[in-house]
N, C-alpha and C positions, 0 to 999 in steps of 0.2 A: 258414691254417686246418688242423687237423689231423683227419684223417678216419680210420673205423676200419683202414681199410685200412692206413694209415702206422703206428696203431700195432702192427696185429699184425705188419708187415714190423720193427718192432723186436723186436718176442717172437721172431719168426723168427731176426733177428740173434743174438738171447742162446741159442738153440740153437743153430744153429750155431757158435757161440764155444766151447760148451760140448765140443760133438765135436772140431772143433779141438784142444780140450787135453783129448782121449782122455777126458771127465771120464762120458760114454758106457759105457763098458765096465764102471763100477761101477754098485750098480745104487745108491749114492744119487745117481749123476750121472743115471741113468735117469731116477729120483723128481725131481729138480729139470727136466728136460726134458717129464716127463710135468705137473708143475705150472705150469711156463711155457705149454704147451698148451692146459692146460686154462681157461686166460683167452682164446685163441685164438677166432677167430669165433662156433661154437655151442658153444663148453666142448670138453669130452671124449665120446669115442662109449659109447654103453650097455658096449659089449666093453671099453674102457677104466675104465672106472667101475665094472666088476665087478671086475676085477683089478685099480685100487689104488682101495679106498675108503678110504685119507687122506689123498688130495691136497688140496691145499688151493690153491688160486691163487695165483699172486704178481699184485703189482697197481705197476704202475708209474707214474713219476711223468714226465710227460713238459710239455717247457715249450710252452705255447700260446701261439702266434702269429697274431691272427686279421689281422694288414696283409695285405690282396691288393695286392701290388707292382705287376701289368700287369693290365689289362684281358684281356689271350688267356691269364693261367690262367685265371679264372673261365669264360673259352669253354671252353677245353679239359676245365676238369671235368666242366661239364654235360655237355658232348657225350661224353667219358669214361664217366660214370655213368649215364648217360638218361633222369635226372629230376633235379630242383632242388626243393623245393620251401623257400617263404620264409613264416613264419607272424607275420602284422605283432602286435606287442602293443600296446594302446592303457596309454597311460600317463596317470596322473591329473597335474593338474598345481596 
C-alpha cells in the first residue's frame, strides 16, 4: 500500500539529491526544490507562494503495490496511524 506519507518521503529524497549535487546554490535548483515542495503535505506556505508564484508542482509517478505480505504490517499501520478506516462499496452484480 502506498501511503501519503511514503510519497512525500520520496519528494523528500528528490530534495535531498538535489543539495547533494550543490543544484541548491542556484536559484533554478532552488525553483526545482521549491516545486518538489510544493506537492509536499499542504503544498507551499502563504510566505512561499508570495515569493515564487510560478511554481508549478511536479507530480510523480510512483508504482503501486496494494499485496499486504504479513498480517503485523497492517497491525503496525493502524497502530502507527491511529485510525484505519475501510469504506465497503456495494457492487452491482
Amino acid at each position: 500500500m502506498l501511503t501519503k506519507k511514503q510519497i512525500d518521503f520520496g519528494y523528500f529524497c528528490l530534495i535531498l539529491d538535489l543539495i547533494n549535487k550543490k543544484e541548491h546554490l542556484q536559484i533554478e535548483g532552488v525553483k526545482k526544490i521549491v516545486n518538489i515542495r510544493a506537492s509536499m503535505n499542504k503544498g507551499l506556505t502563504e510566505n512561499l507562494n508570495k515569493k515564487f508564484s510560478d511554481i508549478i508542482p511536479v507530480e510523480m509517478f510512483f508504482k503501486i503495490n496494494n499485496d499486504i505480505k504479513h498480517s503485523y504490517w497492517l497491525i503496525g499501520f493502524v497502530d502507527a496511524e491511529g485510525c484505519f478506516y475501510i469504506k465497503p462499496i456495494k457492487k452491482k452484480i
